[in-house]
C-alpha positions as CSV (number, residue, x, y, z in Angstrom):
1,X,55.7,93.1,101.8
2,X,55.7,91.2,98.4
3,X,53.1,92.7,96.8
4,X,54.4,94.9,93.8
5,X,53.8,98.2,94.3
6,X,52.7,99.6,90.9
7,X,49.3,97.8,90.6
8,X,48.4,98.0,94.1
9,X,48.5,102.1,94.1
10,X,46.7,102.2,90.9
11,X,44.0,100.0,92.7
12,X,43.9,102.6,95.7
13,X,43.8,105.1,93.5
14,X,40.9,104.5,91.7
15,X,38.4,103.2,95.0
16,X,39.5,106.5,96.3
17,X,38.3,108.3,93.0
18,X,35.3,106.6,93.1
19,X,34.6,107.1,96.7
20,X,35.4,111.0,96.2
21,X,33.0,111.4,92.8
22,X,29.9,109.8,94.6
23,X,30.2,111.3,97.9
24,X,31.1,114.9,95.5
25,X,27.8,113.8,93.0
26,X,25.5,112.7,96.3
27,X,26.3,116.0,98.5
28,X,24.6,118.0,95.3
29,X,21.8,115.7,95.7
30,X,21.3,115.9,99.3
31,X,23.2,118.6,101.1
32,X,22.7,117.0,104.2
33,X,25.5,116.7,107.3
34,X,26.9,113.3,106.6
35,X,27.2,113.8,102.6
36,X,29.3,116.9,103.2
37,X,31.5,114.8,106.0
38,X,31.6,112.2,103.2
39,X,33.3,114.4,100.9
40,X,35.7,116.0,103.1
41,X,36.9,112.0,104.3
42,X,37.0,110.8,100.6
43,X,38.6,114.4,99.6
44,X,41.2,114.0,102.0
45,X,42.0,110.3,101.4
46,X,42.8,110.6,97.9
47,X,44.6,114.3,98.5
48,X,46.9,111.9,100.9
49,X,47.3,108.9,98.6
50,X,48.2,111.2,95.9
51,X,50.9,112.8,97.8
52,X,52.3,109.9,99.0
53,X,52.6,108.4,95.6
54,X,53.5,111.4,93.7
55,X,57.5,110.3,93.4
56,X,56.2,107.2,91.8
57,X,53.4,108.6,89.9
58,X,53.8,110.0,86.3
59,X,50.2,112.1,86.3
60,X,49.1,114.6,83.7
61,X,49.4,118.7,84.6
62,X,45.7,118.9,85.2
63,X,45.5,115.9,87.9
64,X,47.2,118.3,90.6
65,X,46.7,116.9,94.1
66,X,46.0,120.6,95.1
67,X,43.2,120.7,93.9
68,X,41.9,118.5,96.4
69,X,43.2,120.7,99.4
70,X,40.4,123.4,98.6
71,X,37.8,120.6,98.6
72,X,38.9,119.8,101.9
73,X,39.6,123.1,103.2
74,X,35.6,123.9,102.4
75,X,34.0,120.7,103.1
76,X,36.3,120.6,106.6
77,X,34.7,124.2,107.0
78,X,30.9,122.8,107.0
79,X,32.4,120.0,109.3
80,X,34.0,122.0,111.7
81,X,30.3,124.2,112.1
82,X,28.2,120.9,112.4
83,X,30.0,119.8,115.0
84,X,30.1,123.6,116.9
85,X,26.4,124.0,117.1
86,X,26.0,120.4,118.0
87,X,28.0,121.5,121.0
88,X,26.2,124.8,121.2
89,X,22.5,123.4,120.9
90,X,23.9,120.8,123.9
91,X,24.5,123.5,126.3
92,X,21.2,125.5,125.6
93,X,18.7,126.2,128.3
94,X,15.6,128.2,129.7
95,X,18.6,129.8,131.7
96,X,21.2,130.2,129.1
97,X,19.4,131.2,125.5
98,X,21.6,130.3,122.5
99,X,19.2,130.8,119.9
100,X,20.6,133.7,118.0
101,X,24.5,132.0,118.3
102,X,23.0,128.9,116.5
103,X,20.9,131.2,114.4
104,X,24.2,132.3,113.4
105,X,26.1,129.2,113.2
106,X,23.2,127.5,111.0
107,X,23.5,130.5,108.6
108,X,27.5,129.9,108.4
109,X,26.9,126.3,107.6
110,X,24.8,127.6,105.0
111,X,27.4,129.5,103.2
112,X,30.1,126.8,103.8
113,X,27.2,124.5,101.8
114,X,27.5,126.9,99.1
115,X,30.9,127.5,99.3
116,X,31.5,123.6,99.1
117,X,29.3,123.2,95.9
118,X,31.3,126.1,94.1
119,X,34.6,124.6,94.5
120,X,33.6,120.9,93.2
121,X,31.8,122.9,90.1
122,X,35.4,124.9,89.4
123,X,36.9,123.6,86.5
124,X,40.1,122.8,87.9
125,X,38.1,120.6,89.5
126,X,36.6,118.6,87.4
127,X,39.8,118.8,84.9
128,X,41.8,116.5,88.0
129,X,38.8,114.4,88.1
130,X,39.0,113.4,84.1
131,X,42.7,113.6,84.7
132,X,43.5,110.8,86.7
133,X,40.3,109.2,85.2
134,X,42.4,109.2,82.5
135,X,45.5,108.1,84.3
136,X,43.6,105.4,86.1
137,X,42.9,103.6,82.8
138,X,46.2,103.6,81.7
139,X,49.1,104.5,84.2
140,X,52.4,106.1,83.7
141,X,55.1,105.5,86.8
142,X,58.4,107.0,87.4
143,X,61.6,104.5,87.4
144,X,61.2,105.0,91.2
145,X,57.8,102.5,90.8
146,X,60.2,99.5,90.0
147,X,61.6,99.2,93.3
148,X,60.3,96.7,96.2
149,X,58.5,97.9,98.8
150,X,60.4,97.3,101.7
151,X,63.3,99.1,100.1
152,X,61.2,102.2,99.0
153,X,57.7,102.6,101.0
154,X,60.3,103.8,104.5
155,X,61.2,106.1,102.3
156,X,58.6,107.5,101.0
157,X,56.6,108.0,104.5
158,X,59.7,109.6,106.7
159,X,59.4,112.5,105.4
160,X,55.5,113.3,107.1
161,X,56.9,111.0,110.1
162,X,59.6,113.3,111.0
163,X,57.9,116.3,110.8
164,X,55.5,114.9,113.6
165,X,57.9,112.7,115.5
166,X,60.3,116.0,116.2
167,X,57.3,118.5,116.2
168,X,57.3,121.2,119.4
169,X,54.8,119.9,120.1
170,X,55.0,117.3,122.2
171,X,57.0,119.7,124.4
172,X,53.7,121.9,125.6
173,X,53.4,121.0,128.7
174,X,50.4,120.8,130.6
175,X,46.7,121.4,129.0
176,X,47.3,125.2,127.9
177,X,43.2,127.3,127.1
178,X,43.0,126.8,123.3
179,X,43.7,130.3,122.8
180,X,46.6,130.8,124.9
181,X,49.3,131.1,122.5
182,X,51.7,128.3,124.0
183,X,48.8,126.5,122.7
184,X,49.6,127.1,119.2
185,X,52.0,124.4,118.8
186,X,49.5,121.7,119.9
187,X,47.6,123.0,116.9
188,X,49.9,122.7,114.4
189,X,50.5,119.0,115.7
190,X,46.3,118.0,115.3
191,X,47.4,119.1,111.5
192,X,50.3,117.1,111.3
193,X,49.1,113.9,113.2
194,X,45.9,114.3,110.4
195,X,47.9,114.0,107.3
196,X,50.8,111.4,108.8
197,X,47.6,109.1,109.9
198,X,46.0,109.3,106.0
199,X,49.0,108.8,104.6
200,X,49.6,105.9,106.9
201,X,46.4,104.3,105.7
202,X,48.0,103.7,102.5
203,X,50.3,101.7,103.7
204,X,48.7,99.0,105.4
205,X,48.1,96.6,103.1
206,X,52.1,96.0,103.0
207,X,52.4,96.3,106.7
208,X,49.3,95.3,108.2
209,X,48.8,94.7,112.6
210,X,51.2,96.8,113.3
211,X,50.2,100.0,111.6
212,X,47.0,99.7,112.5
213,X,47.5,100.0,115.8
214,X,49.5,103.3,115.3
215,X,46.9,104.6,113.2
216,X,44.6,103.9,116.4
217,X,47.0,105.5,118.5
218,X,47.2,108.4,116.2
219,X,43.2,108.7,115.4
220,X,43.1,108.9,119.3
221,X,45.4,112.2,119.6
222,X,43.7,113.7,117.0
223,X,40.3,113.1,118.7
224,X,41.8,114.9,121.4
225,X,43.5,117.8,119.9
226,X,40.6,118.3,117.6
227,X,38.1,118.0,121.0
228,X,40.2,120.6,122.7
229,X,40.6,123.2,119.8
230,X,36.7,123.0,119.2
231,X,36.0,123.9,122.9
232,X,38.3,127.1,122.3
233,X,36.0,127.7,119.3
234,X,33.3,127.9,120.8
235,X,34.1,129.8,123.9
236,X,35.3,132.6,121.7
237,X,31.5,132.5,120.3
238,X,30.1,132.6,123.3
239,X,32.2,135.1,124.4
240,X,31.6,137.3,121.7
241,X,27.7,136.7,122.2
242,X,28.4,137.7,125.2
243,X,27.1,134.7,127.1
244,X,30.7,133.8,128.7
């Protein structure tokens, strides 16, 4: 818990730029499943960083960590559809035809592909990317960047702690259908549990053994939650195909 804070962050800050521009310049390249899952990882990583650091972190207006929240919300789209018609393409038979559902689903991935290139050519875009470049090679910090980090880095992560620790919910009870709306809580907490454990990863270099293990603990709900909402996605497909 030594380490000043100030050069560490700018450290993180630019491996998580870097890691976002290649996996942003090799998904143009390629277009390909994992380079769009690259994206949306190194998208959200430095959307979280950012946030955490923002009370330290004197950017320029055009370096807006929101930005990086449509990046994720279009790349997180392609995601979400690579993983559906893997399930899909799993359950097909000679008995139980799927072709025209992943017809479909292949066609939305498509169009999230496209959708996912527009957004990194926007020029807001690529005016936070030269931004915090620019901030990168010589950073600004709030007075708030002078304090030690056992003193401030509590501080700083209670805030997206809270809102999961005292979430609803953790008070569903049972394993409710994924449309069943007392299961809308258990949604709202897969979000939650996402941006406390990339926030948390920012952290460990201070704290080390112990928060990874949480962030294991946490990476495990979210597998979970995020299992369980994608098998109520694709029963409403199925359903509306008619192949309930």
């Amino acid at each position: 818990m030594s380490a000043p804070l100030a050069p560490a962050i700018a450290d993180a800050l630019a491996q998580r730029l870097d890691a976002f521009r290649g996996a942003a310049e090799a998904s143009g390249d390629t277009g390909d499943d994992e380079a769009a899952h690259r994206v949306r990882v190194t998208a959200r990583r430095l959307h979280a960083a950012l946030l955490l650091w923002r009370p330290l972190l004197a950017l320029p207006a055009a370096a807006r960590p929101g930005v990086l929240r449509r990046v994720e919300q279009r790349f997180g789209a392609r995601r979400d559809l690579d993983v559906l018609r893997a399930r899909v393409e799993a359950l097909r038979t000679t008995e139980r035809p799927l072709a025209d559902v992943i017809a479909t689903l292949r066609a939305r991935t498509d169009d999230a592909e496209e959708r996912g290139r527009l957004v990194l050519r926007r020029r807001s875009t690529r005016r936070m990317i030269a931004a915090l470049t620019e901030w990168i090679a010589a950073p600004a910090w709030t007075p708030l960047a002078t304090l030690s980090p056992p003193h401030l880095l509590p501080w700083l992560i209670a805030p997206t702690a809270s809102r999961v620790l005292v979430h609803p919910g953790w008070a569903v009870a049972g394993i409710p259908e994924p449309d069943d709306p007392d299961g809308r809580p258990l949604h709202r907490l897969r979000r939650r549990l996402k941006a406390l454990r990339y926030r948390l990863e920012c952290l460990s270099g201070w704290y080390g053994s112990p928060i990874e293990a949480w962030l294991a603990e946490l990476h495990a709900m979210q597998d979970a939650l995020g299992a369980w909402h994608d098998e109520g996605v694709m029963l409403r497909m199925l359903v509306h195909a008619g192949l309930e």
